[in-house]
ChimeraX commands (.cxc) that place a marker at each C-alpha (Angstrom):
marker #1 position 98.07,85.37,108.67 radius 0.5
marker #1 position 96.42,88.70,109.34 radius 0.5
marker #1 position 93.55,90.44,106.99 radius 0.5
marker #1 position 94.23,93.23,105.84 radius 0.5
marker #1 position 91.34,95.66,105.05 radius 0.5
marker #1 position 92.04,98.89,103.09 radius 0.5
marker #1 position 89.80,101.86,104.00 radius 0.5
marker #1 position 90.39,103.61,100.49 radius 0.5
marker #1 position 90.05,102.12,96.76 radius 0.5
marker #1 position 93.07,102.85,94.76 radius 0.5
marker #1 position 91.73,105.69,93.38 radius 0.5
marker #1 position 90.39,107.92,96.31 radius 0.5
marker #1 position 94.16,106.54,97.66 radius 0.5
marker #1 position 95.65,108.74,94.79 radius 0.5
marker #1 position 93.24,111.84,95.74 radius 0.5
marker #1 position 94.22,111.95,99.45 radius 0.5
marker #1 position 97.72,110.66,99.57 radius 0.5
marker #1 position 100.24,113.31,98.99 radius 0.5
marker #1 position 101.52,114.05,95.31 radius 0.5
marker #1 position 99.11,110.89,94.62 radius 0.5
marker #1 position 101.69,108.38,95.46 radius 0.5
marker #1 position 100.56,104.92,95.47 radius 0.5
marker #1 position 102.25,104.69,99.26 radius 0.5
marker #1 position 101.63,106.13,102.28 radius 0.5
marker #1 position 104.70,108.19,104.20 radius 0.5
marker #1 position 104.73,107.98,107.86 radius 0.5
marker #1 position 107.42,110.74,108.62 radius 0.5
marker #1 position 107.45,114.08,110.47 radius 0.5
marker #1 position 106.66,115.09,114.19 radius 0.5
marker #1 position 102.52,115.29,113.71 radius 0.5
marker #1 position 102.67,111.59,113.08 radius 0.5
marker #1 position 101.24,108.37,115.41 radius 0.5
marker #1 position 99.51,105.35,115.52 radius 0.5
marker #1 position 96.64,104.24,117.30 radius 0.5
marker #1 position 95.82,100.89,117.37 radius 0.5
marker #1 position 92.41,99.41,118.87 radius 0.5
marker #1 position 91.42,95.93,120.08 radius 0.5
marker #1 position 88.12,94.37,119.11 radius 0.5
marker #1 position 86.26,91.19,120.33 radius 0.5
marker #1 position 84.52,89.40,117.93 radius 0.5
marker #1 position 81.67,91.17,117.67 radius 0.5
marker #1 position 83.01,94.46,117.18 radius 0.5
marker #1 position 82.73,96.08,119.75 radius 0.5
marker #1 position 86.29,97.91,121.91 radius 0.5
marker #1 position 87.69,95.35,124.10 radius 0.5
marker #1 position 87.45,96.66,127.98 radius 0.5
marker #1 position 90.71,96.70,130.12 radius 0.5
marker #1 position 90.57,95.93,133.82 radius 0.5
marker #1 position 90.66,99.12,134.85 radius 0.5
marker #1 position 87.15,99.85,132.72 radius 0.5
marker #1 position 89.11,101.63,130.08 radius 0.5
marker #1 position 89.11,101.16,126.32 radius 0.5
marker #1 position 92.06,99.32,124.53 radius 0.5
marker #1 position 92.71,101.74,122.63 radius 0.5
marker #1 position 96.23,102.78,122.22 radius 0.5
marker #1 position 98.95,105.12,120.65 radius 0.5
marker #1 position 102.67,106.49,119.89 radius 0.5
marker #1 position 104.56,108.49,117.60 radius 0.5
marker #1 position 108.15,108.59,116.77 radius 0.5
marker #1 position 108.12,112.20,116.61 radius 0.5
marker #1 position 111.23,113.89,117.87 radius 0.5
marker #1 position 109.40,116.30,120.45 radius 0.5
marker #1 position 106.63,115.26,122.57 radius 0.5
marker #1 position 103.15,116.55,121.27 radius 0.5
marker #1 position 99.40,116.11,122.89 radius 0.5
marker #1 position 96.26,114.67,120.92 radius 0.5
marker #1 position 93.19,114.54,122.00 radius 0.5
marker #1 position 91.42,111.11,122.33 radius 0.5
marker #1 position 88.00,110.74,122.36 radius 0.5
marker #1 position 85.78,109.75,125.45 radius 0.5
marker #1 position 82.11,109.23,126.34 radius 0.5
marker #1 position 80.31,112.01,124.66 radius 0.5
marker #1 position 81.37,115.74,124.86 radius 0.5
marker #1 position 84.48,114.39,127.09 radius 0.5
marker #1 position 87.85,114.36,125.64 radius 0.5
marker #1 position 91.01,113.85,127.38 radius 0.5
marker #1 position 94.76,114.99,125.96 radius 0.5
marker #1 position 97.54,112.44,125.75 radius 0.5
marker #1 position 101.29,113.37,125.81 radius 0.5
marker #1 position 103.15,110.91,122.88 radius 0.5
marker #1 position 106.30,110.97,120.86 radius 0.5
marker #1 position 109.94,111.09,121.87 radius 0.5
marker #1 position 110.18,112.03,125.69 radius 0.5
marker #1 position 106.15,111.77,125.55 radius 0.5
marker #1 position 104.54,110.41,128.56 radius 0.5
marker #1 position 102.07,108.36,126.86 radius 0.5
marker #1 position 103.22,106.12,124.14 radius 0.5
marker #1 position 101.65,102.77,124.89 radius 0.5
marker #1 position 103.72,100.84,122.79 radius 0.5
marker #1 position 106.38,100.64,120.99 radius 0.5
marker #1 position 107.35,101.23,116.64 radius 0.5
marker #1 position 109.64,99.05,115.42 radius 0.5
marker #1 position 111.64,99.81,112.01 radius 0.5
marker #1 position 113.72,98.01,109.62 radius 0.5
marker #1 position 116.72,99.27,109.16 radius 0.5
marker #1 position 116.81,98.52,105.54 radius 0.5
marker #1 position 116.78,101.82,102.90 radius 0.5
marker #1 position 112.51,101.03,103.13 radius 0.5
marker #1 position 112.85,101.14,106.99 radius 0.5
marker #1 position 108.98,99.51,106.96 radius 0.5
marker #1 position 107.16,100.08,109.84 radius 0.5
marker #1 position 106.93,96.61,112.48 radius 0.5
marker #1 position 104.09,96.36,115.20 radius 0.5
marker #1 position 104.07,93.74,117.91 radius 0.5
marker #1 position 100.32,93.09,118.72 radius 0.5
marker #1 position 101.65,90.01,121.33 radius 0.5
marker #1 position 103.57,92.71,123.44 radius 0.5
marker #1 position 100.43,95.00,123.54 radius 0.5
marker #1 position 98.15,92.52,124.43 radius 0.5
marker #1 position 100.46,90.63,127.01 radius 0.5
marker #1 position 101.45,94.45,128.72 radius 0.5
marker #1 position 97.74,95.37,129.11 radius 0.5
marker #1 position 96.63,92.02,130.49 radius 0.5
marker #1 position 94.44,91.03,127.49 radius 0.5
marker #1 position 93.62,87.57,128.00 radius 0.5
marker #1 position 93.90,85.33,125.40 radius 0.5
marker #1 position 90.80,85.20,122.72 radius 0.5
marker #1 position 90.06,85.83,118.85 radius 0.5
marker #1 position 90.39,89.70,118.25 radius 0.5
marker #1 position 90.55,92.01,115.48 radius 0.5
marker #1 position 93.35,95.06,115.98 radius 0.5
marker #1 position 92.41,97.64,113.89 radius 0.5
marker #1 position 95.81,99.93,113.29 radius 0.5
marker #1 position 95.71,104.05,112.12 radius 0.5
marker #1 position 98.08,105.69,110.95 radius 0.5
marker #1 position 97.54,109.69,111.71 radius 0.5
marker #1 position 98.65,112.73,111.26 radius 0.5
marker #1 position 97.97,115.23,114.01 radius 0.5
marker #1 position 96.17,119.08,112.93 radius 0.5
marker #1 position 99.34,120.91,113.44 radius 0.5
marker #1 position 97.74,124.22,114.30 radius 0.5
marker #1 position 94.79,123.03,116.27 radius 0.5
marker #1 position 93.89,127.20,117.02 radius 0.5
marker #1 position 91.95,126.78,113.42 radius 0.5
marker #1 position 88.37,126.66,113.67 radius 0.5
marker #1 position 86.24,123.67,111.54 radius 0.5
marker #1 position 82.90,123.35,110.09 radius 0.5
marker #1 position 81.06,121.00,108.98 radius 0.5
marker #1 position 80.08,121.72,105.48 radius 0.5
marker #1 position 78.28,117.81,104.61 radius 0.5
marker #1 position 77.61,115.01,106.72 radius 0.5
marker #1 position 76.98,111.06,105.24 radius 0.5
marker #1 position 73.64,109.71,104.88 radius 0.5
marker #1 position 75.41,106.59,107.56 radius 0.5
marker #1 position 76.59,109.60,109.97 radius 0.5
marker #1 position 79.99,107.73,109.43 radius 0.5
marker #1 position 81.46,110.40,107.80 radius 0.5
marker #1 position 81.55,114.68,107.66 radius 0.5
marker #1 position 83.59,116.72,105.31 radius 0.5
marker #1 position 85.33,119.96,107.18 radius 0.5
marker #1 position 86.19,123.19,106.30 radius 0.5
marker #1 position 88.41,125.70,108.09 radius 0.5
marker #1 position 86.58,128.44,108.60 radius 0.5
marker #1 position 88.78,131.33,108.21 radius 0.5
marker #1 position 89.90,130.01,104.57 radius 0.5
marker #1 position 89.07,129.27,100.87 radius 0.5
marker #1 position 91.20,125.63,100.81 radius 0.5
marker #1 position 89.13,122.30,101.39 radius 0.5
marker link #1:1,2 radius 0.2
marker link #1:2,3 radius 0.2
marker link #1:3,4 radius 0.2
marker link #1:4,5 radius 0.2
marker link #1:5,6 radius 0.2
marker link #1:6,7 radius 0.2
marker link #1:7,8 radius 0.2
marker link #1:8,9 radius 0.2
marker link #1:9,10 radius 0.2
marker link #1:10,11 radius 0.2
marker link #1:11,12 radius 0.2
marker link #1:12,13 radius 0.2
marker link #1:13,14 radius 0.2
marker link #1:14,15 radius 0.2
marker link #1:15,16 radius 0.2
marker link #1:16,17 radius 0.2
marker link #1:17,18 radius 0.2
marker link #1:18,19 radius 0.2
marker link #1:19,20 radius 0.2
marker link #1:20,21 radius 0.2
marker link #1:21,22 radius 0.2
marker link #1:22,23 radius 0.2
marker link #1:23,24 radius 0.2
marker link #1:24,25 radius 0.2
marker link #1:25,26 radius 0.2
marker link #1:26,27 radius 0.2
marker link #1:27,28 radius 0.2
marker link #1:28,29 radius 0.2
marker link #1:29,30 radius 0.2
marker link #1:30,31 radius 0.2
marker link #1:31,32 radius 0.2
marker link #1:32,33 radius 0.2
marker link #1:33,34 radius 0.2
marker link #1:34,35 radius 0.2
marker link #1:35,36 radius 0.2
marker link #1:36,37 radius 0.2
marker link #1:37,38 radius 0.2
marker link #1:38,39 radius 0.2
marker link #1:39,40 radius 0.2
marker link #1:40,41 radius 0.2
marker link #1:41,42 radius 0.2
marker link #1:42,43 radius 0.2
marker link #1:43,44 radius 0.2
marker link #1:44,45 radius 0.2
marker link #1:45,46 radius 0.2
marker link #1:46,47 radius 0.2
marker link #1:47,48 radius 0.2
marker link #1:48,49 radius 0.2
marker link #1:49,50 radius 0.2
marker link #1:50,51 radius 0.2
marker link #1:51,52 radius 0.2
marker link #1:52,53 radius 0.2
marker link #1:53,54 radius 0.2
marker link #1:54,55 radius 0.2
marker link #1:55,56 radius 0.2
marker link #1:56,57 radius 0.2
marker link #1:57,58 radius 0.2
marker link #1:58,59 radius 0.2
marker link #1:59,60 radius 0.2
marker link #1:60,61 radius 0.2
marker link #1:61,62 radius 0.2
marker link #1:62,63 radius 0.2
marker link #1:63,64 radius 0.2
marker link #1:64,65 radius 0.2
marker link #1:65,66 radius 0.2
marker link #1:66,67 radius 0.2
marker link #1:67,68 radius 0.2
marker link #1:68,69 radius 0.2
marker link #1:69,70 radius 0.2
marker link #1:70,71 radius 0.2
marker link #1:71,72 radius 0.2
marker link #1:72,73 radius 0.2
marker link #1:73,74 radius 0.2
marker link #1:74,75 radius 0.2
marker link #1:75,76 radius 0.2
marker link #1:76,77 radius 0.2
marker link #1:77,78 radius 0.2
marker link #1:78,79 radius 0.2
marker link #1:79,80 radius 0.2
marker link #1:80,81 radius 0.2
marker link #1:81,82 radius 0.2
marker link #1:82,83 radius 0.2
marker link #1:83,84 radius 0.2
marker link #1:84,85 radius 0.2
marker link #1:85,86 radius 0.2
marker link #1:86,87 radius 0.2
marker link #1:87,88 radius 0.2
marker link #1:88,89 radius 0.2
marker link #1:89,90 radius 0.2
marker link #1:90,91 radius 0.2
marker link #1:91,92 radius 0.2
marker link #1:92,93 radius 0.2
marker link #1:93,94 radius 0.2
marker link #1:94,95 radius 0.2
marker link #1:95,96 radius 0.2
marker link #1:96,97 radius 0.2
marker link #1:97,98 radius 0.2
marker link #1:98,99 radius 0.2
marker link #1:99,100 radius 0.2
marker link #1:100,101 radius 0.2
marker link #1:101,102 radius 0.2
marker link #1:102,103 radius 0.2
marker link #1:103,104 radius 0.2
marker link #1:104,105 radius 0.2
marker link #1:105,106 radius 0.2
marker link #1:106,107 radius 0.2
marker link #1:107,108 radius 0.2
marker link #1:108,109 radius 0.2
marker link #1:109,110 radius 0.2
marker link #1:110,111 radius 0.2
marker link #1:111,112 radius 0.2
marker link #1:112,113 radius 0.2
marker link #1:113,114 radius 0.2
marker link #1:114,115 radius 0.2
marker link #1:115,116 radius 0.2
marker link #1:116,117 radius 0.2
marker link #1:117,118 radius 0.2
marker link #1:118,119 radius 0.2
marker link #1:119,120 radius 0.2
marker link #1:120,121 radius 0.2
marker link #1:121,122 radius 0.2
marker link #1:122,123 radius 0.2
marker link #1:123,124 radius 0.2
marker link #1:124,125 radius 0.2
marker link #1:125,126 radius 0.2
marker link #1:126,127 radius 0.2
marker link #1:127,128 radius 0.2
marker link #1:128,129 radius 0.2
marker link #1:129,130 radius 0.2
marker link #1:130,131 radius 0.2
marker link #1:131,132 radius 0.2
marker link #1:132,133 radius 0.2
marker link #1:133,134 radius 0.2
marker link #1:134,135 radius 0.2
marker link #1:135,136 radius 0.2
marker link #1:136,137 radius 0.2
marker link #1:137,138 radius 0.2
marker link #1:138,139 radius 0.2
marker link #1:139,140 radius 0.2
marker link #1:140,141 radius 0.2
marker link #1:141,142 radius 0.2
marker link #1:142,143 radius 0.2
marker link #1:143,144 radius 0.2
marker link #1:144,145 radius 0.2
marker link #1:145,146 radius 0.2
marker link #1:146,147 radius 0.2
marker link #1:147,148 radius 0.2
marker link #1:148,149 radius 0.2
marker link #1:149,150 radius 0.2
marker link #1:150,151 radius 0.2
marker link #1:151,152 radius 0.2
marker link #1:152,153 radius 0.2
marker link #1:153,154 radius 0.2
marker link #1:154,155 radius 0.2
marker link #1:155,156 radius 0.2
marker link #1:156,157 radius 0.2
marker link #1:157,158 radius 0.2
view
């Protein structure tokens, strides 16, 4: 049986989730997933190749990019959603009126050649910028460095 880990209390849920519901929605085209393997010690499990296991999809209904993060000051743009050239995996959904969302971790690990082990998969749900032509600042960073609060630049919101 899996842990589950929250990364919100119920209360800073309500602040950040839309209209303060007490569940998430996962709908719309700016949507995906990424979901990251860990060994047992934290750290990003390595694929053959040298790459990280990190991986991602959307079930958006037009292909969109997102940019994934690399070694320092190197990014690189993945192509994901319907018709998108890099979803890694696939999103299962019931087909009840809840349609929850199903992951297979097994199928990820056995397409990627993960050998077996103890890991932890750490799963996101995201929702992509949609206008990523806005410029950001950083108006506070954490004392951990864990965390920054942004503000668009050209605006009064956030």
């Amino acid at each position: 049986m899996p842990n589950i880990e929250n990364n919100f209390n119920n209360n800073d849920f309500n602040i950040i989730s839309p209209g303060g519901n007490t569940a998430a929605t996962f709908d719309g085209d700016t949507y995906y997933i990424r979901l990251t393997v860990l060994n047992a010690i934290g750290n990003i499990v390595k694929l053959g190749d040298g790459s990280d296991a990190v991986f991602y999809a959307s079930e958006a209904t037009s292909s969109f990019d997102i940019q994934t993060p690399g070694k320092v000051g190197d990014t690189s743009t993945i192509n994901i959603g319907t018709g998108g050239l890099d979803n890694h995996f696939v999103i299962y959904r019931d087909t009840t009126a809840d349609s929850n969302i199903y992951l297979k971790p097994n199928e990820i690990l056995a397409e990627n050649l993960i050998p077996e082990g103890e890991y932890t998969i750490q799963v996101d749900f995201l929702n992509q910028f949609p206008t990523p032509a806005d410029n950001f600042i950083i108006k506070q960073i954490s004392p951990s460095r864990k965390e920054v609060r942004l503000k668009l630049l050209d605006s009064d919101t956030l």
